[in-house]
C-alpha positions as CSV (number, residue, x, y, z in Angstrom):
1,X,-34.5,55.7,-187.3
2,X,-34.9,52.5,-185.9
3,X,-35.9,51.8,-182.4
4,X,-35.7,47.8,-180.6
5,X,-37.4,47.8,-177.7
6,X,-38.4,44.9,-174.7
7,X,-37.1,43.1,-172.5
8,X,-34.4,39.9,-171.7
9,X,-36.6,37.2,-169.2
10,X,-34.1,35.2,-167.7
11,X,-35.2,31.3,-166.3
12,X,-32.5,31.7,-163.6
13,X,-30.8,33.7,-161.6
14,X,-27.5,32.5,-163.4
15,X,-28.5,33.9,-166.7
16,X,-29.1,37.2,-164.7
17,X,-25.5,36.5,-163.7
18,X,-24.7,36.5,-167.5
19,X,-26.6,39.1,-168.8
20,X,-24.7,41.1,-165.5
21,X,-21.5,40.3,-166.6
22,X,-21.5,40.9,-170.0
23,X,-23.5,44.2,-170.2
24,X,-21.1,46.7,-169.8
25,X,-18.8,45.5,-172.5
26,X,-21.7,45.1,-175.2
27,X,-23.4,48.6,-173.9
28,X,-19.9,50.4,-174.7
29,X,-19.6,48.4,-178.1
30,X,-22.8,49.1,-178.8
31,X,-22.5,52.4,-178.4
32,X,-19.6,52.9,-180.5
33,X,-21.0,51.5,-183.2
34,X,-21.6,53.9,-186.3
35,X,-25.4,55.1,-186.7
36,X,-25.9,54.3,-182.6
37,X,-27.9,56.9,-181.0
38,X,-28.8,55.2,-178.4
39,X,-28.4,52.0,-176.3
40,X,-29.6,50.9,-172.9
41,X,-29.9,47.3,-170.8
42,X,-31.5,48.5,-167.5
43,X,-32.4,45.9,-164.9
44,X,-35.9,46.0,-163.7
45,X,-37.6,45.1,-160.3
46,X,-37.5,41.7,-161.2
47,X,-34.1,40.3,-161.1
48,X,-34.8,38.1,-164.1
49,X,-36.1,40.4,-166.4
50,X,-33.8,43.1,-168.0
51,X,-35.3,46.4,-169.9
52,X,-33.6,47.1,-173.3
53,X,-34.1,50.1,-175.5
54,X,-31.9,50.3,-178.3
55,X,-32.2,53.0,-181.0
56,X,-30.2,53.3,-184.9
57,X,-30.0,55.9,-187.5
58,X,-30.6,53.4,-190.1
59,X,-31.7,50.3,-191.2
60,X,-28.2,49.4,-192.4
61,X,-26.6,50.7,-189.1
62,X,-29.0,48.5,-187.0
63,X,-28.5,45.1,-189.1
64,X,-24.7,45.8,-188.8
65,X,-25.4,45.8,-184.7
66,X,-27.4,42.8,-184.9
67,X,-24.2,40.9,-187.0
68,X,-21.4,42.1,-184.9
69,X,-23.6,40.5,-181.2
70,X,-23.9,37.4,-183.1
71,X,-20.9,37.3,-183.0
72,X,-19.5,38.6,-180.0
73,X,-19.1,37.1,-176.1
74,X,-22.0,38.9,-175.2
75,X,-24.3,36.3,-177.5
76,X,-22.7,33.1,-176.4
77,X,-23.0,34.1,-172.8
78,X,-26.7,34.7,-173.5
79,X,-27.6,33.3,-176.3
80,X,-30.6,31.2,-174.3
81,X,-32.1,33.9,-172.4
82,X,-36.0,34.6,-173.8
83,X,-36.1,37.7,-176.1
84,X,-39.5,39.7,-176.2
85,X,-38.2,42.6,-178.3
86,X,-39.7,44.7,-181.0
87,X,-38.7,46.5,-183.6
88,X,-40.1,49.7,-185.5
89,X,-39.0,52.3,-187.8
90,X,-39.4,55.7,-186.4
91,X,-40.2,58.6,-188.4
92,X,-39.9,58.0,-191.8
């Protein structure tokens, strides 16, 4: 398996906005995706800084995710919010 996990630090409160907006969508696309297990954007008790915990059967399945946001209204709309995320193979 492979597991992302961190966080989204937003500089403003209109990037919060974004991330807000668009999270729903990308969750349930996410989601659907084959080789998803799991897939969460939480927000924290800051309001600029948003948990994410992302987890993929395989390699393969996980790099397909990564292709499809890059291309997807989810990355424009947040494409310049910080990402502090890591990545890890779980179990193998």
């Amino acid at each position: 398996m492979i597991r992302l996990r961190g966080h989204l630090i937003c500089a403003t409160s209109e990037q919060s906005a974004a991330v807000q907006a668009h999270v729903a969508e990308h969750t349930r696309l996410s989601r659907a995706e084959p080789g998803c297990l799991s897939f969460e954007v939480t927000p924290t008790d800051d309001p600029l800084r948003w948990e994410v915990l992302e987890t993929f059967r395989t390699q393969t399945d996980f790099n397909a995710h990564q292709a499809r946001t890059r291309a997807s209204d989810w990355f424009d709309a947040t494409r310049n919010i910080l990402r502090d995320f890591r990545v890890e193979a779980i179990g193998d």
